[in-house]
MDTraj code that builds the backbone (N, CA, C; nanometers):
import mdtraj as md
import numpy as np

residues = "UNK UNK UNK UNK UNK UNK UNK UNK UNK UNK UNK UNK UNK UNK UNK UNK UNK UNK UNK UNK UNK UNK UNK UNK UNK UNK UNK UNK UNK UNK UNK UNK UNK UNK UNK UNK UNK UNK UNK UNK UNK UNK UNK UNK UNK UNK UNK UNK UNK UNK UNK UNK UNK UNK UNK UNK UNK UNK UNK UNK UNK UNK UNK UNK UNK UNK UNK UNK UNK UNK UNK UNK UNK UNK UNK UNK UNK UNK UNK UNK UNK UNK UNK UNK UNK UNK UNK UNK UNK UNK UNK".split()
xyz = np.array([
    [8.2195, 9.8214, 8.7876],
    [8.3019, 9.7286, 8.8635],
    [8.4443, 9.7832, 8.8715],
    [8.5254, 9.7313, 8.9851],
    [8.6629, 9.8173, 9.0009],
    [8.7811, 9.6704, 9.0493],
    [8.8615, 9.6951, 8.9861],
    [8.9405, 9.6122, 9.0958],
    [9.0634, 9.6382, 9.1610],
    [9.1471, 9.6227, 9.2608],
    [9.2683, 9.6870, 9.3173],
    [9.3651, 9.5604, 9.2729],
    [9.4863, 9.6835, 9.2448],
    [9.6319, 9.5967, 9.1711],
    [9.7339, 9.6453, 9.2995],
    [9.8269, 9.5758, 9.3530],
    [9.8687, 9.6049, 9.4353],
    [10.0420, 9.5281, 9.3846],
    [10.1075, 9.6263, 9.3971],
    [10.2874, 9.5936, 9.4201],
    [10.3366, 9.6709, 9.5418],
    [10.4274, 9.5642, 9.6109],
    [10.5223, 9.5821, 9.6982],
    [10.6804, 9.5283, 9.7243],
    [10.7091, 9.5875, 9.7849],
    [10.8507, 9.5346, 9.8576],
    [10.9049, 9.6236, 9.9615],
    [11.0147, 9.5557, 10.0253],
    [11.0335, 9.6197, 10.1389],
    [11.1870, 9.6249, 10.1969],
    [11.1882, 9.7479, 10.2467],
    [11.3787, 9.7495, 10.3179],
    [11.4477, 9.6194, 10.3891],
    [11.4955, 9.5470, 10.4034],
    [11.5760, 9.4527, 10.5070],
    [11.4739, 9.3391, 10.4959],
    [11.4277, 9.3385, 10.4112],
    [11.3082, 9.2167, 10.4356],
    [11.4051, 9.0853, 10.3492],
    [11.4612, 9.0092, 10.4579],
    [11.6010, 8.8976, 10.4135],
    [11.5113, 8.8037, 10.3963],
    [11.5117, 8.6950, 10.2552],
    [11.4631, 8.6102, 10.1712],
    [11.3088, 8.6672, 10.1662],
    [11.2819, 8.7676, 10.1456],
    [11.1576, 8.8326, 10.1679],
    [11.0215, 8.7378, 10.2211],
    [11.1447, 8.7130, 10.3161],
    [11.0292, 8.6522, 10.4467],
    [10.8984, 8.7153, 10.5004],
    [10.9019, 8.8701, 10.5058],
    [10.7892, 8.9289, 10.5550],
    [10.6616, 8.9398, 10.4238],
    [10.7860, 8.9413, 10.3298],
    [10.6211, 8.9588, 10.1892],
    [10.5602, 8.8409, 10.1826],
    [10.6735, 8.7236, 10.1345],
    [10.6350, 8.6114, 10.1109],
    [10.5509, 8.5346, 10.2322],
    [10.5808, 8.5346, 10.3477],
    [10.5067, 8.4511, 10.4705],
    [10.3820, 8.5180, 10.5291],
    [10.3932, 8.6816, 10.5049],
    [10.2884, 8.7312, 10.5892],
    [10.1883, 8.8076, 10.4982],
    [10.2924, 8.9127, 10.4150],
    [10.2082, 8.9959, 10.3381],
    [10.1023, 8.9165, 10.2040],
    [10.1732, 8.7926, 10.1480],
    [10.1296, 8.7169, 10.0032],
    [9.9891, 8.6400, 10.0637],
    [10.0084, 8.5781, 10.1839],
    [9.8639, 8.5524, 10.2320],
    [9.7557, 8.5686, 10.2596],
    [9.7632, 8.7335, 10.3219],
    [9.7142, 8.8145, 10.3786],
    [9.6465, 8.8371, 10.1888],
    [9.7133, 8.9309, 10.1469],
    [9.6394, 8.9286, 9.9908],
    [9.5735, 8.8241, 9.9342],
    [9.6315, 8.7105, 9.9141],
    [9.5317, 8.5824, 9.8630],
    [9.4448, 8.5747, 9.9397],
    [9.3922, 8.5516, 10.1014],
    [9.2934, 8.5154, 10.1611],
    [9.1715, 8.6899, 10.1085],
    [9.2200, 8.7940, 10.1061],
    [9.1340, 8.9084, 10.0309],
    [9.1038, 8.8852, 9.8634],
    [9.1656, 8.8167, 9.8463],
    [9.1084, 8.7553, 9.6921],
    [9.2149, 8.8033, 9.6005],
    [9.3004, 8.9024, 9.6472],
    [9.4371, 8.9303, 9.5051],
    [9.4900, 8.8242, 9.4897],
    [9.5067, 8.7969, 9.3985],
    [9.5861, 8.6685, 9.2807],
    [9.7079, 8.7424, 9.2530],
    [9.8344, 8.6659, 9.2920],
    [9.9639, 8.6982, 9.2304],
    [9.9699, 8.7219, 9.0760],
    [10.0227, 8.8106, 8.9972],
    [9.9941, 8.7869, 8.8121],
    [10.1668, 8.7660, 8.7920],
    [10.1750, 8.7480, 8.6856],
    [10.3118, 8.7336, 8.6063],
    [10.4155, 8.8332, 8.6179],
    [10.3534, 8.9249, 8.6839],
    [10.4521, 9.0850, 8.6952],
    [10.4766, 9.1156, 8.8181],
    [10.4705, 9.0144, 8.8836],
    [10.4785, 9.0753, 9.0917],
    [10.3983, 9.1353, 9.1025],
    [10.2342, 9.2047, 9.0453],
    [10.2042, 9.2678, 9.1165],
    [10.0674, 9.1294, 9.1790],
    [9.9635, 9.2039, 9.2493],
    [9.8564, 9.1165, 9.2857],
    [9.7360, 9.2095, 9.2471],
    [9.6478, 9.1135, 9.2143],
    [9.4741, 9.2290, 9.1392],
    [9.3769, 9.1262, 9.1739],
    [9.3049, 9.2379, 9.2176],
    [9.1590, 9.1431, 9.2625],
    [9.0649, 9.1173, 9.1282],
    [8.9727, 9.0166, 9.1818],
    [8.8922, 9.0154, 9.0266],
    [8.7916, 9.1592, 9.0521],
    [8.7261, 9.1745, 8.9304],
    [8.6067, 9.2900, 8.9192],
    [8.5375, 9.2835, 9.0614],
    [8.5066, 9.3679, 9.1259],
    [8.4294, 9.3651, 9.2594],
    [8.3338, 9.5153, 9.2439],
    [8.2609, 9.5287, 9.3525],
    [8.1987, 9.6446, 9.3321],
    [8.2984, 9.7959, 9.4061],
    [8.2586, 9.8870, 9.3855],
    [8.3280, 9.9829, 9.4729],
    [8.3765, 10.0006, 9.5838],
    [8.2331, 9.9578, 9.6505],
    [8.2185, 9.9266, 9.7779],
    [8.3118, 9.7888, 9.8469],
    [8.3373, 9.7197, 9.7861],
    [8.4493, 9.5699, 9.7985],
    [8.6123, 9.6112, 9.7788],
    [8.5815, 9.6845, 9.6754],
    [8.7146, 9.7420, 9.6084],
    [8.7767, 9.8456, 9.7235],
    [8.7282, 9.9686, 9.7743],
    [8.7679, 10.0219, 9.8782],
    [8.7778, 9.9805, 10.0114],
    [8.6855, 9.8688, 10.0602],
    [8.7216, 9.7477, 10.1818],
    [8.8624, 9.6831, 10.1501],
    [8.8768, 9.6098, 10.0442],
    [9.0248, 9.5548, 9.9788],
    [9.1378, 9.6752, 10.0383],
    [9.1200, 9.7659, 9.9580],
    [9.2428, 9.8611, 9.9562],
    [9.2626, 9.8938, 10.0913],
    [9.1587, 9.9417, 10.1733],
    [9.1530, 10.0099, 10.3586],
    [9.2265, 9.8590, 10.3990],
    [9.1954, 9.7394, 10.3357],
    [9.2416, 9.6349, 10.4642],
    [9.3815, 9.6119, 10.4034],
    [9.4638, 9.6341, 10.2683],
    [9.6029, 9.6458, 10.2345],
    [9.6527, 9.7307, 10.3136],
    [9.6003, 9.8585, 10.3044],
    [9.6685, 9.9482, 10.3454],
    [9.7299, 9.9626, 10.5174],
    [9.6086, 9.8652, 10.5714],
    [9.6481, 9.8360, 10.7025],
    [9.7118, 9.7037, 10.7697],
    [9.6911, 9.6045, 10.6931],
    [9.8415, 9.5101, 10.7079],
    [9.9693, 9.5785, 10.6684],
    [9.9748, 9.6549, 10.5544],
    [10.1314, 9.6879, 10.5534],
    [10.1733, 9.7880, 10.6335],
    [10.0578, 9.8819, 10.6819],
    [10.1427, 10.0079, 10.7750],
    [10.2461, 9.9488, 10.8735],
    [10.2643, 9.8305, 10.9180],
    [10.3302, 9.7938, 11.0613],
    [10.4162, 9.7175, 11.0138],
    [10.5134, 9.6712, 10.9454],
    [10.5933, 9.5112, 10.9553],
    [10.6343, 9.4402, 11.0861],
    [10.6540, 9.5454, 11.1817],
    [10.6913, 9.4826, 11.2868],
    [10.5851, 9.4237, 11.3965],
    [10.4639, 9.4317, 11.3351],
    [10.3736, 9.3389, 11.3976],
    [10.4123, 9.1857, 11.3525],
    [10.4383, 9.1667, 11.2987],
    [10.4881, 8.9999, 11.2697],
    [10.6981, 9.0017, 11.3366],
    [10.6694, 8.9221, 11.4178],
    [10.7529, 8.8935, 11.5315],
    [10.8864, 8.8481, 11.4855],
    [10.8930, 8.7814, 11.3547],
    [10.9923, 8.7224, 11.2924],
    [11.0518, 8.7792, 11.1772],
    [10.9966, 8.9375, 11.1841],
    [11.0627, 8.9727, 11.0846],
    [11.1681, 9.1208, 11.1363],
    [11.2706, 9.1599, 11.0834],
    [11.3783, 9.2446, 11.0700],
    [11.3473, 9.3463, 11.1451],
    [11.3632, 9.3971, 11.2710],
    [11.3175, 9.5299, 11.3617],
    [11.3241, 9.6629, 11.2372],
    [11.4101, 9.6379, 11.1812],
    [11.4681, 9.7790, 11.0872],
    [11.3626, 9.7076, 10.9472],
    [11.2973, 9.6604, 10.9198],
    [11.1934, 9.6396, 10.8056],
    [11.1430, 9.7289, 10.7856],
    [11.1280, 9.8074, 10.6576],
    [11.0118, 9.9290, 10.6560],
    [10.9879, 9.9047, 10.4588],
    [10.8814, 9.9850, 10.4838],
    [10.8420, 9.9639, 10.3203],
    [10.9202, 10.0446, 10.2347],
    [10.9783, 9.9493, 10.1543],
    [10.9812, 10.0318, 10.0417],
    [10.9298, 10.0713, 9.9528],
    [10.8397, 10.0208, 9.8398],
    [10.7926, 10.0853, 9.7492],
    [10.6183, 10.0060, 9.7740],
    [10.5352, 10.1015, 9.7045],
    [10.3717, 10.0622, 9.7139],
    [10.3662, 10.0943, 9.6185],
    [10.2837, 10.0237, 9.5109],
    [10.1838, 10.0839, 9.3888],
    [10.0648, 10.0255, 9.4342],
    [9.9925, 10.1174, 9.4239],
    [9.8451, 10.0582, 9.4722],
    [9.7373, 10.1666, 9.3547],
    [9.6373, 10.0850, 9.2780],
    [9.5781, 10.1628, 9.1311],
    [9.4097, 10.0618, 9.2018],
    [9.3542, 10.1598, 9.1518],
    [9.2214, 10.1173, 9.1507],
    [9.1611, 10.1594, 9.0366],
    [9.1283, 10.0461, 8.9545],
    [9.1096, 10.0260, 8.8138],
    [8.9438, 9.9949, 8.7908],
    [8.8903, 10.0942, 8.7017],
    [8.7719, 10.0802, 8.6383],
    [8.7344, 10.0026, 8.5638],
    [8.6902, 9.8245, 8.5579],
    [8.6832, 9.7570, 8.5044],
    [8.5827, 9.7163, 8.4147],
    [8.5446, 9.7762, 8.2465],
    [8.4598, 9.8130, 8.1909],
    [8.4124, 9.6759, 8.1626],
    [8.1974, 9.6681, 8.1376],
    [8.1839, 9.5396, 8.1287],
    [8.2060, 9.5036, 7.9664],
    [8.1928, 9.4023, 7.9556],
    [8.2085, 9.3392, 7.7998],
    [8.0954, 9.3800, 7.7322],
    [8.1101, 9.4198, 7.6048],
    [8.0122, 9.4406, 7.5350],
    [7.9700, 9.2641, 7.4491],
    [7.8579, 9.2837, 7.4512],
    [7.7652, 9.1239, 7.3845],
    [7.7685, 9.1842, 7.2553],
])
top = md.Topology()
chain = top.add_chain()
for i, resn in enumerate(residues, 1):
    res = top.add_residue(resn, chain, resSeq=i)
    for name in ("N", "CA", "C"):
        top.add_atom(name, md.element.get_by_symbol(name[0]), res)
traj = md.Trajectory(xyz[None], top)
């Protein structure tokens, strides 16, 4: 099982309107859960889920300026994106 951890932020993004309104949804409706550290992690999924997750992050954030209300000059600043081997529990 694998799951994707994802942190962001972004240049000119004022009251981080574009993370908070477009990008934080976009992740919760894919199943990342906000954690205590800003970042977002999906639960255990299979590989195959886990690399669908990451291809569909990776392609909401390429653009900010597809969302109409946010900063022409918006661009990303930082990505951590980890795809984590999530070992099962031993009984």
């Amino acid at each position: 099982m694998w799951r994707v951890i994802v942190r962001i932020s972004y240049f000119r993004d004022v009251g981080s309107g574009l993370r908070n309104n477009h990008v934080v949804p976009f992740f919760t409706a894919l199943g990342l859960q906000n954690t205590a550290t800003g970042t977002f992690e999906s639960p255990a999924v299979d590989r195959i889920h886990a690399a669908n997750q990451l291809s569909q992050v990776l392609q909401a954030i390429a653009n900010p300026q597809q969302f109409g209300d946010v900063d022409p000059q918006a661009a990303l600043k930082h990505l951590w994106v980890y795809i984590d081997r999530v070992e099962a529990a031993s009984a």
